[in-house]
Biotite code that builds the C-alpha atoms (Angstrom):
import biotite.structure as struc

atoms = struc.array([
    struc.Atom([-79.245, 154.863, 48.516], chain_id="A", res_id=1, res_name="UNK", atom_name="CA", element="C"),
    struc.Atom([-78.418, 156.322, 45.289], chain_id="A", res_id=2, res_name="UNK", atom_name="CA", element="C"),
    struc.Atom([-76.770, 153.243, 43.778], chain_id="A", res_id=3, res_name="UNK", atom_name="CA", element="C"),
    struc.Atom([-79.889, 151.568, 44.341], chain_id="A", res_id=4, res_name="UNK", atom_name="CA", element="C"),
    struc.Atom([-81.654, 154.292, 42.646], chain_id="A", res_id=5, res_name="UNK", atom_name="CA", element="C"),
    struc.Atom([-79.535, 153.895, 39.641], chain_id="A", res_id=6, res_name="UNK", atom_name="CA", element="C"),
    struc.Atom([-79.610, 150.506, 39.804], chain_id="A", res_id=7, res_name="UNK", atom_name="CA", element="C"),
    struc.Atom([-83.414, 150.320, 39.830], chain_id="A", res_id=8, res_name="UNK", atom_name="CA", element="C"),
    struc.Atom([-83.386, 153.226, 36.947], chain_id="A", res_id=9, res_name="UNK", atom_name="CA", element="C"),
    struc.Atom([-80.244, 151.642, 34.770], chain_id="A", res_id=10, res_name="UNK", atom_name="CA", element="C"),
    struc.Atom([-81.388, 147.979, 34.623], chain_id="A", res_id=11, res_name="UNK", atom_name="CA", element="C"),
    struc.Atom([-84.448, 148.422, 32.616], chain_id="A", res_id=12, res_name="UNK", atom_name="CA", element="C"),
    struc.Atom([-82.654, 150.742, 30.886], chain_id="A", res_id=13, res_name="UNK", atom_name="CA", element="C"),
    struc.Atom([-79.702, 148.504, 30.125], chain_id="A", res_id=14, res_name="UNK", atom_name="CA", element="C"),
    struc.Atom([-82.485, 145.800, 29.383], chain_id="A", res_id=15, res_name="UNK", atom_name="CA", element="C"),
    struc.Atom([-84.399, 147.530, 27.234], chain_id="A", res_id=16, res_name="UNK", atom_name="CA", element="C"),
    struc.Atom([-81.229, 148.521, 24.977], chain_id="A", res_id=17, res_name="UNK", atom_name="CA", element="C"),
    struc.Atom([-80.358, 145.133, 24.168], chain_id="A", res_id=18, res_name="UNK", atom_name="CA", element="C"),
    struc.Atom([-83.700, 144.065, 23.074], chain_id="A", res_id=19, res_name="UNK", atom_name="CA", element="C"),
    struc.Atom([-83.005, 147.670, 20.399], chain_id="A", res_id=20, res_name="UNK", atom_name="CA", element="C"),
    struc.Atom([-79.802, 146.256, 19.374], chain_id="A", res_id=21, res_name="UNK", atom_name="CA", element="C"),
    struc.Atom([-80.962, 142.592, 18.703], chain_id="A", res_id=22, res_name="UNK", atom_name="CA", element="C"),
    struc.Atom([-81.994, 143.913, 14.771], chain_id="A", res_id=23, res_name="UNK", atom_name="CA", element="C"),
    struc.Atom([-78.673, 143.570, 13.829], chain_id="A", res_id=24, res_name="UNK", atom_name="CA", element="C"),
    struc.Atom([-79.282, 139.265, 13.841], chain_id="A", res_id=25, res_name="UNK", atom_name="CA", element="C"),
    struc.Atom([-81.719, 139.683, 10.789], chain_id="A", res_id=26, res_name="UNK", atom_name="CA", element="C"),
    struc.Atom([-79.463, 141.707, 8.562], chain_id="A", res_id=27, res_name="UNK", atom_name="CA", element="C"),
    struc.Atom([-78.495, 139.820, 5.889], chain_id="A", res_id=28, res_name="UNK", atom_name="CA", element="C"),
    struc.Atom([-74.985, 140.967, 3.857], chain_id="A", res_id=29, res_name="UNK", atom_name="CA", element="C"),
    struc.Atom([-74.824, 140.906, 0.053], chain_id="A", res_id=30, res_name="UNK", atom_name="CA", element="C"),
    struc.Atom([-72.257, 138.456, -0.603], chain_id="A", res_id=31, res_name="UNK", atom_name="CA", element="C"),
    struc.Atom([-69.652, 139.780, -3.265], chain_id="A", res_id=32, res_name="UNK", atom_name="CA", element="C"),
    struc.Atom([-66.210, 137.934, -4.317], chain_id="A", res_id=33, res_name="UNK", atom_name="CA", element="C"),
    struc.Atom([-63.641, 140.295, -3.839], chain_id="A", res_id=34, res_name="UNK", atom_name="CA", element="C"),
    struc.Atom([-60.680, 140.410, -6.454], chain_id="A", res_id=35, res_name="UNK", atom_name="CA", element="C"),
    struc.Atom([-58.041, 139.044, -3.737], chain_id="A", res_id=36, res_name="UNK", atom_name="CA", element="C"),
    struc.Atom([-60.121, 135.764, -3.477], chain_id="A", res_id=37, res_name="UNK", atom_name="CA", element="C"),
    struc.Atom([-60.322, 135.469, -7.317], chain_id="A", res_id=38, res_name="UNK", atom_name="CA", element="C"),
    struc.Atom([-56.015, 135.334, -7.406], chain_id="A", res_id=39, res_name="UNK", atom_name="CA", element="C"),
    struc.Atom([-55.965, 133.123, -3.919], chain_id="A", res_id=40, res_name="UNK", atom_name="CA", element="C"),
    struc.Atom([-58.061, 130.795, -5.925], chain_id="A", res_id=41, res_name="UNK", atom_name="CA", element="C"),
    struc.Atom([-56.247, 130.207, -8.749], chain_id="A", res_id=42, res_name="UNK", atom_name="CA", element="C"),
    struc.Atom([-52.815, 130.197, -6.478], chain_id="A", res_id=43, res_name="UNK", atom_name="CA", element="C"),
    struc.Atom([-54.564, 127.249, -4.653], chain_id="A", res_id=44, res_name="UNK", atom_name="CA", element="C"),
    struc.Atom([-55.438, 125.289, -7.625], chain_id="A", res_id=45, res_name="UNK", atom_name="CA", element="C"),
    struc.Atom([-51.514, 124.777, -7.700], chain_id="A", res_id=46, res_name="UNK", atom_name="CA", element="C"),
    struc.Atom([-52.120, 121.759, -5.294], chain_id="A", res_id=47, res_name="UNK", atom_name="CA", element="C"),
    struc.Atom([-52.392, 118.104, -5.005], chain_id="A", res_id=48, res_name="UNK", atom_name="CA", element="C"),
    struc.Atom([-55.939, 117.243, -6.408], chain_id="A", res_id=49, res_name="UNK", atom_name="CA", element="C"),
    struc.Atom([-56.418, 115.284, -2.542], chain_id="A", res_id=50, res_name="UNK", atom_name="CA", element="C"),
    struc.Atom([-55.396, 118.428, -0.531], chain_id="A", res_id=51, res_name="UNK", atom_name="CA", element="C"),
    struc.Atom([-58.123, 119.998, -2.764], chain_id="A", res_id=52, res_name="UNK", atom_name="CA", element="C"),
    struc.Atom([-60.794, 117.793, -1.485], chain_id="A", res_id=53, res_name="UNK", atom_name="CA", element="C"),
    struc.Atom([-60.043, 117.762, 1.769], chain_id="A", res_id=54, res_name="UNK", atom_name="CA", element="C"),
    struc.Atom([-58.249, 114.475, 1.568], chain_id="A", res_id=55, res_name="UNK", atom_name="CA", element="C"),
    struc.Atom([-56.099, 112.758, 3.831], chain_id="A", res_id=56, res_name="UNK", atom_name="CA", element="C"),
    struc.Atom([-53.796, 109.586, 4.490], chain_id="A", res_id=57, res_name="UNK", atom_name="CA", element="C"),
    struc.Atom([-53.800, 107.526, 7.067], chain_id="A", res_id=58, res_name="UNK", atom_name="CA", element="C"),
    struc.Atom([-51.723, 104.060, 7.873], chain_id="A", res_id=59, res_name="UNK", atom_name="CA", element="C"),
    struc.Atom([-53.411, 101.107, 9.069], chain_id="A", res_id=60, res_name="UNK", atom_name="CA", element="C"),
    struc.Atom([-50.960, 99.170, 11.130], chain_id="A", res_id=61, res_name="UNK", atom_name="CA", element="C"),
    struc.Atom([-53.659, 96.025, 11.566], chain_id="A", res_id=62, res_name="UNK", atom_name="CA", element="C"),
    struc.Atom([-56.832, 94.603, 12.007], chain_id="A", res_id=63, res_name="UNK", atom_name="CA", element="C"),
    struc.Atom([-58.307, 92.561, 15.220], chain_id="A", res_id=64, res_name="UNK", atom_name="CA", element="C"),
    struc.Atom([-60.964, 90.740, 16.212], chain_id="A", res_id=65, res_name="UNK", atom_name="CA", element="C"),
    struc.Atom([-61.625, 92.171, 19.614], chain_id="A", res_id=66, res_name="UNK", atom_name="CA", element="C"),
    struc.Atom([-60.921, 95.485, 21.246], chain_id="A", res_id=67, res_name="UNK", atom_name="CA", element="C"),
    struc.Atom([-58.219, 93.765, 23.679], chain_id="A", res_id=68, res_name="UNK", atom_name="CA", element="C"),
    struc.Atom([-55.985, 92.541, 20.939], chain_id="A", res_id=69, res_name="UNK", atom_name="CA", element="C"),
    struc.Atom([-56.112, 96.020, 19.403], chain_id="A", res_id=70, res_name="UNK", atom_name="CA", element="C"),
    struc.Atom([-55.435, 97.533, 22.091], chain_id="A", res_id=71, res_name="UNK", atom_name="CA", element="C"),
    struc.Atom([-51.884, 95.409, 22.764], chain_id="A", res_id=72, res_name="UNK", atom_name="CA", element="C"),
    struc.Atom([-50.693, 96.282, 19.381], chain_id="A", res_id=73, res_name="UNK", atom_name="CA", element="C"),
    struc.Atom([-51.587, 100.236, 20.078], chain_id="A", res_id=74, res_name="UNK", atom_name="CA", element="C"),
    struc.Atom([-49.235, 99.711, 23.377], chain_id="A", res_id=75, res_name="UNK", atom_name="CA", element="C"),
    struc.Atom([-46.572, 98.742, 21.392], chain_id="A", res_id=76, res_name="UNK", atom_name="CA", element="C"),
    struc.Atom([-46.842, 101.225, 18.551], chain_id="A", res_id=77, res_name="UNK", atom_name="CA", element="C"),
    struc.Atom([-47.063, 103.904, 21.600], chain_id="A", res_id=78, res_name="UNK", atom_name="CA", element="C"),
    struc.Atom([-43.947, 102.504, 23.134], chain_id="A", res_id=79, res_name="UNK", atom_name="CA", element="C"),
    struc.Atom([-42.228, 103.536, 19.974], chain_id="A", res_id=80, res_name="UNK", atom_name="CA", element="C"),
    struc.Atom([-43.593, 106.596, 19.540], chain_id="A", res_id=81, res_name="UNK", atom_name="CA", element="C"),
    struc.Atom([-46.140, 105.446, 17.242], chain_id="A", res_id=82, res_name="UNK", atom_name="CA", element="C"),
    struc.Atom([-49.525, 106.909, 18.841], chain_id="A", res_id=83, res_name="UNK", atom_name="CA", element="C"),
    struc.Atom([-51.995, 104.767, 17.239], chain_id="A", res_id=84, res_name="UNK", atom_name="CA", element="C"),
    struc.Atom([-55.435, 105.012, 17.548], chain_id="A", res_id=85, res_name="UNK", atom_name="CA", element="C"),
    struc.Atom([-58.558, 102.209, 16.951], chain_id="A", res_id=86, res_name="UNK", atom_name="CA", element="C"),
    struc.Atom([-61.623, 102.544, 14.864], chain_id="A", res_id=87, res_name="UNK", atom_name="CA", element="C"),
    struc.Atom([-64.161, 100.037, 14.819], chain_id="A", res_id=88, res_name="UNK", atom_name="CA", element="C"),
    struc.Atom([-65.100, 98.563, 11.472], chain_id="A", res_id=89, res_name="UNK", atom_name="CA", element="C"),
    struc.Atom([-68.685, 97.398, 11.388], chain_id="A", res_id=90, res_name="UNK", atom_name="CA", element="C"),
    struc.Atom([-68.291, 95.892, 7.820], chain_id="A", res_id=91, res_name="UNK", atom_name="CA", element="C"),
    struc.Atom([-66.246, 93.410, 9.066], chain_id="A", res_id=92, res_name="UNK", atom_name="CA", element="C"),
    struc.Atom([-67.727, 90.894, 11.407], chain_id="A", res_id=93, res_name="UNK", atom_name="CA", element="C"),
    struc.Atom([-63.822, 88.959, 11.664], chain_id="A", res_id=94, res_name="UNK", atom_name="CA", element="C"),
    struc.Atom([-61.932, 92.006, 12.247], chain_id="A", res_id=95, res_name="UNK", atom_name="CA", element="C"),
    struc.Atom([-63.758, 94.104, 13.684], chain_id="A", res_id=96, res_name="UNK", atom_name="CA", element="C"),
    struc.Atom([-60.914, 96.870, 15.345], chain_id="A", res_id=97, res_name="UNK", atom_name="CA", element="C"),
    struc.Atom([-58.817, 98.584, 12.822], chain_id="A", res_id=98, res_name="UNK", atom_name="CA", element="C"),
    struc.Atom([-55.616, 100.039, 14.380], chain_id="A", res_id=99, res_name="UNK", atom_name="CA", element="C"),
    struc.Atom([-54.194, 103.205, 12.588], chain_id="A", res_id=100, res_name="UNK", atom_name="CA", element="C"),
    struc.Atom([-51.697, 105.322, 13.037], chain_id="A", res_id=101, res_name="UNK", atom_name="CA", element="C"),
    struc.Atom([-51.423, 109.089, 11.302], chain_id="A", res_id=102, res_name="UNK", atom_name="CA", element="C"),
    struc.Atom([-53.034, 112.002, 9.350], chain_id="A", res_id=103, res_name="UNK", atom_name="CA", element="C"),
    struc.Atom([-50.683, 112.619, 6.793], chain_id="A", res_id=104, res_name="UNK", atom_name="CA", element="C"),
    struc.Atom([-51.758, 114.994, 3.666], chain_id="A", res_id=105, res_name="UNK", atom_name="CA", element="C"),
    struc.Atom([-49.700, 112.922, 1.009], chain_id="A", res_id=106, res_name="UNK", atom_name="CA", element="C"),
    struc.Atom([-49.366, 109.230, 0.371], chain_id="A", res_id=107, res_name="UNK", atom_name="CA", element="C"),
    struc.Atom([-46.028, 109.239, -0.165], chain_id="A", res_id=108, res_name="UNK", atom_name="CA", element="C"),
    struc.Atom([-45.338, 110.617, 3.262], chain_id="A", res_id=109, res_name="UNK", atom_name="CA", element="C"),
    struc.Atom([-47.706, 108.093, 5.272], chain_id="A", res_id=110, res_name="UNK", atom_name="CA", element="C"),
    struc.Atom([-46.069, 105.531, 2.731], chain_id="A", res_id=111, res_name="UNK", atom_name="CA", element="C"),
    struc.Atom([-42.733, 106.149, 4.020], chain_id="A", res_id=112, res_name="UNK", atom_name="CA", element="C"),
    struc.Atom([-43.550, 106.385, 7.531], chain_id="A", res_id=113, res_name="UNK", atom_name="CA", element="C"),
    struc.Atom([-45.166, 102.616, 7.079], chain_id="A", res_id=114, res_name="UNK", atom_name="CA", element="C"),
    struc.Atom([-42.147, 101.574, 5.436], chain_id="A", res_id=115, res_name="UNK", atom_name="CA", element="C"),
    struc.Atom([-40.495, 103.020, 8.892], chain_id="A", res_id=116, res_name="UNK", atom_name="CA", element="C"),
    struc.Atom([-43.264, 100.877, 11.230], chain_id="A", res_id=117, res_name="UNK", atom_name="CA", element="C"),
    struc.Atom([-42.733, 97.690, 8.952], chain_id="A", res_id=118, res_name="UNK", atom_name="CA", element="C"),
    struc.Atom([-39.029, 98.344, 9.791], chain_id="A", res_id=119, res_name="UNK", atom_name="CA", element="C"),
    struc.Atom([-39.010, 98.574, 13.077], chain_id="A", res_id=120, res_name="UNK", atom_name="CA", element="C"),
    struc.Atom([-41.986, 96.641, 14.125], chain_id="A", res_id=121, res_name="UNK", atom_name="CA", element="C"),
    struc.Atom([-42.761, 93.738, 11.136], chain_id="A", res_id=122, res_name="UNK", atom_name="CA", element="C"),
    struc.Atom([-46.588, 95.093, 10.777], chain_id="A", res_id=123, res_name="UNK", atom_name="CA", element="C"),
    struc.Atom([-47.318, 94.583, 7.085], chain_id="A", res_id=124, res_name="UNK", atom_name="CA", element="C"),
    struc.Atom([-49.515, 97.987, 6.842], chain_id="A", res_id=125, res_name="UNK", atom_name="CA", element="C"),
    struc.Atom([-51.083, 99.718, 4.040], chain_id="A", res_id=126, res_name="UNK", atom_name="CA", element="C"),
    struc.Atom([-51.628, 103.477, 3.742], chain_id="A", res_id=127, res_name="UNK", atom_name="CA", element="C"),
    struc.Atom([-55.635, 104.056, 3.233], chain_id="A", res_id=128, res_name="UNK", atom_name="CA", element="C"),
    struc.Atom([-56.847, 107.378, 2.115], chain_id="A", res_id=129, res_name="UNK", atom_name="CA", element="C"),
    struc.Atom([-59.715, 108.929, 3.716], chain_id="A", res_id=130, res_name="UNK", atom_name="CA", element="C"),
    struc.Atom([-61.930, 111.956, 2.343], chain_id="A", res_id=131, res_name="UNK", atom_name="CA", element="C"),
    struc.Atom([-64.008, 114.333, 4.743], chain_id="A", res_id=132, res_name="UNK", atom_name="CA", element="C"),
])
């Protein structure tokens, strides 16, 4: 009996409190730059211009007209480790399934890795570089 008393007593209670503590969501914080940020910035600036921009490389193995085809080549890129992916280019009406393979942050390491599928595989691919 006298947990359902507190129940009935600490519910509303409990209830009520929230609703007190919700004032907190419309508190806004003066936004200062502390001096730490300042130095991390100019520590970052040491970096490739794309890194900077949020930049990155990826390798386009090849180009198909339908999804099927595209698919095939991603099998064999996966059966050598390769795990390609397809993206559908609507700029293209002829090709309209771009395989690619990789996020790399530098073109000279997605251009080495194509040299690698080229290699292995005889896809002529091309590096392309993406920005977010």
């Amino acid at each position: 009996m006298i947990k359902y008393f507190l129940l009935i007593i600490g519910l509303p209670s409990a209830l009520f409190s929230q609703e007190l503590n919700d004032e907190w969501l419309n508190t806004t914080l003066e936004k200062s730059i502390p001096e730490i940020a300042v130095v991390n910035t100019v520590e970052t600036s040491n970096q490739p211009a794309e890194q900077q921009k949020n930049t990155y490389f990826t390798i386009q193995v090849a180009a198909k007209a339908t999804f099927e085809d595209a698919e095939e080549v991603v099998k064999i890129l996966n059966n050598y480790n390769f795990e390609a992916f397809i993206q559908k280019n609507d700029s293209n009406e002829k090709l309209k399934y771009r395989v690619r393979y990789g996020s790399f942050l530098s073109r000279e390491d997605a251009s080495m890795t194509a040299k690698d599928i080229k290699n292995e595989l005889g896809y002529d691919c091309w590096v392309d570089k993406i920005e977010l």
